[in-house]
N, C-alpha and C positions, 0 to 999 in steps of 0.2 A: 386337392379335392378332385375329386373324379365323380363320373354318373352311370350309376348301375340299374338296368331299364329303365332309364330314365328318371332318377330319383339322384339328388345327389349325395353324396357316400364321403363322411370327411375323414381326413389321415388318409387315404385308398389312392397310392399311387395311378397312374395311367401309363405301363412300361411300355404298353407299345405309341405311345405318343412320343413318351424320352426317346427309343428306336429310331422314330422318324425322326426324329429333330440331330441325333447324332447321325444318322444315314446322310442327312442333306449339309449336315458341316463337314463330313468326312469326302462328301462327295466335289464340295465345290474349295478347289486347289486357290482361289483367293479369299479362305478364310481359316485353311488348315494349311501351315505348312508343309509343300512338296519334298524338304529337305528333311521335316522331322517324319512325312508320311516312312521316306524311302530308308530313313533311319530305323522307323521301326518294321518295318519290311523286314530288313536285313540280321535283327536283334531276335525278331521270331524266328526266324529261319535258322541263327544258330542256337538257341535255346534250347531245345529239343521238342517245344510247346509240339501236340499231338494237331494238329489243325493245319493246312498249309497257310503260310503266309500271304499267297494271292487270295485267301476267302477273305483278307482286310477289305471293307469296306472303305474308300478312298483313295486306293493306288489306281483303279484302272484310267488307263492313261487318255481315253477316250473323255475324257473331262476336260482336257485341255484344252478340247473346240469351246469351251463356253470362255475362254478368255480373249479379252481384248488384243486386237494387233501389239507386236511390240514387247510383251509381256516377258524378260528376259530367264528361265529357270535353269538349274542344272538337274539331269535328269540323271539315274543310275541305269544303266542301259546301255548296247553299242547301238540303237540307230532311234533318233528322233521318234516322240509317238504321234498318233495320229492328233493334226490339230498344230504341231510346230513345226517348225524345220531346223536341222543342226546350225549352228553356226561354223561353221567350216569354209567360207568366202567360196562358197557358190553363188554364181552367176544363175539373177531369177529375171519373170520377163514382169515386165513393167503391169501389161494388160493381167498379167493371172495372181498379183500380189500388189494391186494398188493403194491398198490401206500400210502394207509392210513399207513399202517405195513414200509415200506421204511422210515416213516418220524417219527414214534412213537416207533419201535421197539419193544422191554418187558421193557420197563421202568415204564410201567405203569401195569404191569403182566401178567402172562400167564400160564395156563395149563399146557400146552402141547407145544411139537416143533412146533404144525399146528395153532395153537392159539396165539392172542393178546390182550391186555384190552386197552380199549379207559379209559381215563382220567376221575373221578368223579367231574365234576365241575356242583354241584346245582346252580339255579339261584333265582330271587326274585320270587313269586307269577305272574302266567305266563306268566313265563317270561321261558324258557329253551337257554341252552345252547347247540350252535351246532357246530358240523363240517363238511364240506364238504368231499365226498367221490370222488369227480373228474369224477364219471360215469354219 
């Protein structure tokens, strides 16, 4: 049911309401998967589909700031997007990743008392592996 000036109108889709509702599942990477987004990424691109692949709605990687610290993805890409960091067992400071430090502690090493090591986990050919910083 839909309402056409204000009157309402039945069978009459509302497509730009369906729009928004798929814009905000494709948009948020904990409720569409990042692994089938960057699948079909890569499935348009060889297709021959007339449209670039980056006009999908839900790849842009700038989505990754709305997840929680800790949140561990594999991304297809050579360098982390904005919002995670590679896991590559870089040495991070305690004060500028206190919520990543809360959840990882030094189990994975550290320096210094002001220091922590994220986790070395290599991925396929690029393919990297990420975590979410929560910021």
């Amino acid at each position: 049911m839909s309402e056409r000036m204000g009157e309402r109108v039945e069978g009459v889709v509302d497509v730009s309401a369906k729009r928004r509702r798929v814009t905000e599942i494709l948009d948020d990477p904990t409720l569409f998967p990042v692994v089938f987004t960057s699948w079909l990424k890569r499935y348009l691109e060889s297709s021959g589909a007339t449209w670039p692949a980056s006009s999908i709605i839900g790849t842009k990687p700038a989505s990754f700031r709305n997840l929680p610290a800790g949140v561990k993805l594999e991304y297809l890409g050579e360098e982390a997007p904005e919002g995670t960091l590679a896991l590559d067992g870089s040495l991070l400071q305690r004060s500028e990743h206190p919520r990543l430090f809360g959840l990882l502690g030094t189990r994975h090493g550290s320096d210094s008392d002001d220091d922590f090591r994220l986790p070395n986990l290599p991925a396929g050919s690029g393919i990297i592996n990420v975590v979410s910083t929560g910021k």
